[in-house]
C-alpha positions as a Markdown table, in Angstrom:
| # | Residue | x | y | z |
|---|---|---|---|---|
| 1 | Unk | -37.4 | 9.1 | 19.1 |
| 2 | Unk | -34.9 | 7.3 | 16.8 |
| 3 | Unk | -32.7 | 9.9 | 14.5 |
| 4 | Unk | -34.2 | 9.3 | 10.7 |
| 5 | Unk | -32.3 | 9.5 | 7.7 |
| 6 | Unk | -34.3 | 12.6 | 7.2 |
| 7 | Unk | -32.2 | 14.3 | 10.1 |
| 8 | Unk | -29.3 | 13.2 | 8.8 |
| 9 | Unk | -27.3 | 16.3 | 7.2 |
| 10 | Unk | -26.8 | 16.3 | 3.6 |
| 11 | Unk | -23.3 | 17.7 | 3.5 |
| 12 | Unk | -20.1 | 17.2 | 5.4 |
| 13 | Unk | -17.1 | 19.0 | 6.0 |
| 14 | Unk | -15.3 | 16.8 | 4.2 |
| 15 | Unk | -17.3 | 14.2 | 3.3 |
| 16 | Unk | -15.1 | 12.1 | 0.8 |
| 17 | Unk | -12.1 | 11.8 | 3.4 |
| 18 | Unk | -14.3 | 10.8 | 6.0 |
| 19 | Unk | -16.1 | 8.0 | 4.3 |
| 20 | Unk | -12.3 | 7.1 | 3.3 |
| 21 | Unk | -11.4 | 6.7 | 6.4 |
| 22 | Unk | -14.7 | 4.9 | 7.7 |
| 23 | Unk | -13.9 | 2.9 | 5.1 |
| 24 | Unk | -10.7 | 1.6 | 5.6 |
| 25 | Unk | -11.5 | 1.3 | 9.4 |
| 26 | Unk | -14.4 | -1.4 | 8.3 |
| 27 | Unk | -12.2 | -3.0 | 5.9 |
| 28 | Unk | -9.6 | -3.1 | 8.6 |
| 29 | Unk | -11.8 | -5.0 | 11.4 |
| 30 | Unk | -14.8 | -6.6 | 8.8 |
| 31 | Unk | -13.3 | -7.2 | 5.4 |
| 32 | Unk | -14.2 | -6.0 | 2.5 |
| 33 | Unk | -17.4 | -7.5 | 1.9 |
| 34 | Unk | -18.4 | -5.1 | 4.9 |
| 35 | Unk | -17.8 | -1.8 | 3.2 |
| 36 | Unk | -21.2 | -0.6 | 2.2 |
| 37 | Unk | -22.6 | 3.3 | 1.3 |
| 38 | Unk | -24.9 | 3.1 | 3.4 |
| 39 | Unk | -23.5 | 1.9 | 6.6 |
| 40 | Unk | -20.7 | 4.7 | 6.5 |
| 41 | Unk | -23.3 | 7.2 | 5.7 |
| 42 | Unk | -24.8 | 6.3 | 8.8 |
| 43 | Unk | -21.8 | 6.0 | 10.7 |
| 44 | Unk | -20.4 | 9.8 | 9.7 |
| 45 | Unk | -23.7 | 10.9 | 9.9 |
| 46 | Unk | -25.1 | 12.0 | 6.7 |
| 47 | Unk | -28.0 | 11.0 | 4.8 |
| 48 | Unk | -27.6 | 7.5 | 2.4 |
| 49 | Unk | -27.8 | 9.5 | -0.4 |
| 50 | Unk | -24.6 | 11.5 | 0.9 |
| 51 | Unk | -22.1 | 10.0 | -0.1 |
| 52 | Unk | -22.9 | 9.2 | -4.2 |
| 53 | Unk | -22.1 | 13.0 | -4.5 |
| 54 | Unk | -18.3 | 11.3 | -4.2 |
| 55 | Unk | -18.9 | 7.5 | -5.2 |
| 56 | Unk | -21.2 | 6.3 | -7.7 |
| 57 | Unk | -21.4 | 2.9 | -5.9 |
| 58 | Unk | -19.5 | 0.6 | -3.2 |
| 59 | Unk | -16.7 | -0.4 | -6.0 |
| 60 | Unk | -15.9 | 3.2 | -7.0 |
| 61 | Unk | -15.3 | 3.8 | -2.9 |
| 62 | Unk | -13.4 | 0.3 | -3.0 |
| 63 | Unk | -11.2 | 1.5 | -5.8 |
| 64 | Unk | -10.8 | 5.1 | -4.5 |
| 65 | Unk | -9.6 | 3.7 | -1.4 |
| 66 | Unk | -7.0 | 1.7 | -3.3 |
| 67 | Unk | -5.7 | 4.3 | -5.3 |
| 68 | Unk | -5.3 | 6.3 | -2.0 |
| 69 | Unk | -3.6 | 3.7 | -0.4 |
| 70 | Unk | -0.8 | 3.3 | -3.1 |
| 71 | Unk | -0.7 | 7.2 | -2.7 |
| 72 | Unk | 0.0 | 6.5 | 0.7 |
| 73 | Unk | 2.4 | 3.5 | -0.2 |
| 74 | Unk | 4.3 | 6.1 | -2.7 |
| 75 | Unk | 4.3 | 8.5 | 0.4 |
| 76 | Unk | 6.2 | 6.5 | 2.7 |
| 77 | Unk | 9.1 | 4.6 | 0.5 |
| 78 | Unk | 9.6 | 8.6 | -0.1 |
| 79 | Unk | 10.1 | 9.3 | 3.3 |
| 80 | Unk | 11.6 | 6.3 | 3.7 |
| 81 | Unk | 14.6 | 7.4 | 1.2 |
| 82 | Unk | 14.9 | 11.3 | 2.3 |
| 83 | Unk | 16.2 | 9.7 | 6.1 |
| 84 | Unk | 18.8 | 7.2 | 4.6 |
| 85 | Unk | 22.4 | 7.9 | 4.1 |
| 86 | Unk | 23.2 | 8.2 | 0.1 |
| 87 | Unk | 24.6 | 4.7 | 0.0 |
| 88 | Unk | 23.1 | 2.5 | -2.1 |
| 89 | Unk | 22.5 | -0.8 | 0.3 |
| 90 | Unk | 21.4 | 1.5 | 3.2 |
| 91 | Unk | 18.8 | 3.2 | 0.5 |
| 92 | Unk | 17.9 | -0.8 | -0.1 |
| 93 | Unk | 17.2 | -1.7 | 3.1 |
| 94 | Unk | 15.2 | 1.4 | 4.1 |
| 95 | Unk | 13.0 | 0.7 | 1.0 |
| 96 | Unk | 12.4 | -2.5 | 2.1 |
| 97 | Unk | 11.6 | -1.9 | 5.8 |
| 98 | Unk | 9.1 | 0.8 | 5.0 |
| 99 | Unk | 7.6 | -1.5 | 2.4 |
| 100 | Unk | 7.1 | -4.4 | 5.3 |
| 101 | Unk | 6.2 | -2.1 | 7.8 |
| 102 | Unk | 3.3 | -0.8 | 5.5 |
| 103 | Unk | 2.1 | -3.8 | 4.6 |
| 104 | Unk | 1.9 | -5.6 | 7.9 |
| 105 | Unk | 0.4 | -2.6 | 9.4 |
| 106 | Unk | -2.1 | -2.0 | 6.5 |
| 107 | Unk | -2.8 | -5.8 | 5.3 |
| 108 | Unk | -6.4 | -5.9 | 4.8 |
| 109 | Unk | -5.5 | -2.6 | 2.9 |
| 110 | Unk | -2.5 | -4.3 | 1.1 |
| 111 | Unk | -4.7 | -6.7 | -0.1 |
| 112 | Unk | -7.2 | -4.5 | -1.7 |
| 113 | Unk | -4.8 | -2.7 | -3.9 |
| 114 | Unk | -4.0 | -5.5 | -5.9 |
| 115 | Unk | -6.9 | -6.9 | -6.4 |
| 116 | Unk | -8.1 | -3.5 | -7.3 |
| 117 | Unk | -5.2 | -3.0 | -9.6 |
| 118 | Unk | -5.8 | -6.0 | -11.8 |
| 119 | Unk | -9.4 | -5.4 | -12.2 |
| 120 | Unk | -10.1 | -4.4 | -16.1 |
| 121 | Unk | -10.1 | -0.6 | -16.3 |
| 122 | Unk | -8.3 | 0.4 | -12.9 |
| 123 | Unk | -6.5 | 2.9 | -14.7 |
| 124 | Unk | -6.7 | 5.4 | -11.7 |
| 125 | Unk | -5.2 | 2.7 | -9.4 |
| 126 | Unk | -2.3 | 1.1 | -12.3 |
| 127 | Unk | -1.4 | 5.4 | -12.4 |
| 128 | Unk | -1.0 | 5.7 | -8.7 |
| 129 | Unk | 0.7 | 2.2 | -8.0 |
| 130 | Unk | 3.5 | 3.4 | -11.2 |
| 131 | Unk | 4.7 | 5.9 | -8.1 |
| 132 | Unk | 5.9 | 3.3 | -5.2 |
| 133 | Unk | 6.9 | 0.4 | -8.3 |
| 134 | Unk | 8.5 | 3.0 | -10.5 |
| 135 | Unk | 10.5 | 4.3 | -7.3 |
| 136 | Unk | 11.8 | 0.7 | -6.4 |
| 137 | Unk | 12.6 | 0.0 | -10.5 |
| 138 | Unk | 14.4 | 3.3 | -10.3 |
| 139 | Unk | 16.6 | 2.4 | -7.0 |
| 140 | Unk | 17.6 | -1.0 | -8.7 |
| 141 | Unk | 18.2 | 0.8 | -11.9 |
| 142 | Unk | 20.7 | 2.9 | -9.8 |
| 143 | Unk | 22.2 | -0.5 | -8.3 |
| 144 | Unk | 23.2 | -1.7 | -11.7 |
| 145 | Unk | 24.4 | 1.5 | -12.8 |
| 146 | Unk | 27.2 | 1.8 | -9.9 |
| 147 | Unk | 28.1 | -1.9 | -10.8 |
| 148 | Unk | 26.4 | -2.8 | -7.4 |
| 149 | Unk | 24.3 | -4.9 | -8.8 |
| 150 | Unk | 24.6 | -6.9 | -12.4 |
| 151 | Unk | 23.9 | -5.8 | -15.2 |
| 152 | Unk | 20.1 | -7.2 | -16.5 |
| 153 | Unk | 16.4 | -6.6 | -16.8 |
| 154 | Unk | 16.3 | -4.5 | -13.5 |
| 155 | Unk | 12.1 | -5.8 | -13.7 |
| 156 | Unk | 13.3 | -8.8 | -12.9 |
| 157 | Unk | 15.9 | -7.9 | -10.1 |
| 158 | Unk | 12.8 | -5.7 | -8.4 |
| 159 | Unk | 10.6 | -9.0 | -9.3 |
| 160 | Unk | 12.9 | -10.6 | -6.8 |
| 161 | Unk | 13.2 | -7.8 | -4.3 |
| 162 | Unk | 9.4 | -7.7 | -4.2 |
| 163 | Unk | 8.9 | -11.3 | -4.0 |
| 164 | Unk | 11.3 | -11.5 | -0.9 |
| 165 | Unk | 9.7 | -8.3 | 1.3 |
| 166 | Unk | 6.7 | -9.4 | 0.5 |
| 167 | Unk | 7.2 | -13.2 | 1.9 |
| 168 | Unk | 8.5 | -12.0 | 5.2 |
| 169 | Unk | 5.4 | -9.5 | 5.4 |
| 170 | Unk | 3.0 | -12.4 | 4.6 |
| 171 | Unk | 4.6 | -15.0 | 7.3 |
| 172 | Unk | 4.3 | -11.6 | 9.8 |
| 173 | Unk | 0.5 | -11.3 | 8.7 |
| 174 | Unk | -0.2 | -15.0 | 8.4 |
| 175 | Unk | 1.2 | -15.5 | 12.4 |
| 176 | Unk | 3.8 | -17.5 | 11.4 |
| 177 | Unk | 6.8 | -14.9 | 12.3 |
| 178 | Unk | 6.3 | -12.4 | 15.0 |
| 179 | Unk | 5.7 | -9.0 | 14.0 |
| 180 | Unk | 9.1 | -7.4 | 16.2 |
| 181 | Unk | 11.3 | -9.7 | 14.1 |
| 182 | Unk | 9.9 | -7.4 | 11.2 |
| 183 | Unk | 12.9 | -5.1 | 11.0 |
| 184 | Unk | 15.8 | -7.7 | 11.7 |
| 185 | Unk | 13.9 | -10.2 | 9.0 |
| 186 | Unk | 14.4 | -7.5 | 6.3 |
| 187 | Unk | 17.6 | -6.5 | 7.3 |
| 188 | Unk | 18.6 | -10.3 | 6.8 |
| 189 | Unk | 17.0 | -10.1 | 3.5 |
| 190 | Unk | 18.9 | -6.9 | 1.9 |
| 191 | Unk | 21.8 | -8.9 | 2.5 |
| 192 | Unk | 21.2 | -11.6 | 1.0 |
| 193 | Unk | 19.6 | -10.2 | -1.6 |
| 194 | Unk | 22.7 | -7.9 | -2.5 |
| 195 | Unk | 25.5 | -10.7 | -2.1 |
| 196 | Unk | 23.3 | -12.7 | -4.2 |
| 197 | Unk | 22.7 | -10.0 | -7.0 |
| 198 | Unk | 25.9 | -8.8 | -7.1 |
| 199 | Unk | 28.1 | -8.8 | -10.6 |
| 200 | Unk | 29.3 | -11.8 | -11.1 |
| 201 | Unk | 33.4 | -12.6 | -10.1 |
């Protein structure tokens, strides 16, 4: 006989990460318009009613899985910075790379996070994105203070910064560029980006 919701189990190890994960995989391959409750119930195997002991509805797992990937985004520029030498454009370029690599490897992700972001009363998500934005503000803030960079509104300089990586990483997505000229691209880009915003002579 076919399983029923009825067999289904009520509770879950660890329910919430699961669905997470279910979650990302279907937005991954499907899109977001795929991502339902019920579905990932069914696919970790618990009953529909499950998983609203975690998510009050599809746009509260949506937005959960945003925050968690800017957690994740935070994570990795982290790391990113720990490996590099102290020097300032090595601690640029780093930054960047790990940026591009995320979001080529996590685009559908990517894409949800800002659009979560900038819906009215994301507070969660604006709190968790502050970590992987403030940390790039923070590293051009540095720049400007060892005369690497000029002097300025350093939102603007990482407005710049941000606008570049994230180019290259949408010509990777889009097909445009191929995805092992990722690295090189970047490296390119820190370049240019610090001969450019360099004090003026």
């Amino acid at each position: 006989m076919p399983e029923t919701t009825a067999d289904r189990p009520y509770h879950h190890g660890n329910l919430r990460a699961a669905l997470l994960d279910a979650a990302e995989s279907r937005l991954r391959t499907a899109g977001a318009d795929q991502v339902s409750l019920r579905d990932l119930a069914r696919e970790v195997g618990v009953s529909h009613a499950a998983p609203r002991r975690h998510f009050a509805d599809r746009q509260a797992l949506l937005d959960a899985l945003a925050e968690t990937g800017f957690e994740r985004l935070g994570g990795v520029l982290r790391e990113a910075l720990t490996g590099a030498s102290a020097e300032f454009p090595e601690q640029v370029r780093v930054v960047m790379t790990a940026y591009a690599r995320f979001a080529t490897e996590n685009a559908a992700l990517l894409e949800l996070m800002y659009a979560a972001k900038h819906r009215p009363g994301a507070t969660r998500i604006v709190a968790a994105a502050e970590a992987p934005f403030g940390l790039m503000n923070d590293l051009v803030v540095r720049g400007q203070a060892e005369g690497v960079l000029r002097a300025g509104d350093p939102q603007r300089v990482g407005i710049v910064v941000f606008a570049t990586v994230q180019g290259i990483a949408a010509l990777v997505n889009g097909g445009f560029v191929e995805r092992a000229a990722l690295d090189a691209l970047v490296a390119d880009a820190t370049d240019q980006f610090l001969h450019g915003a360099g004090p003026l002579r």
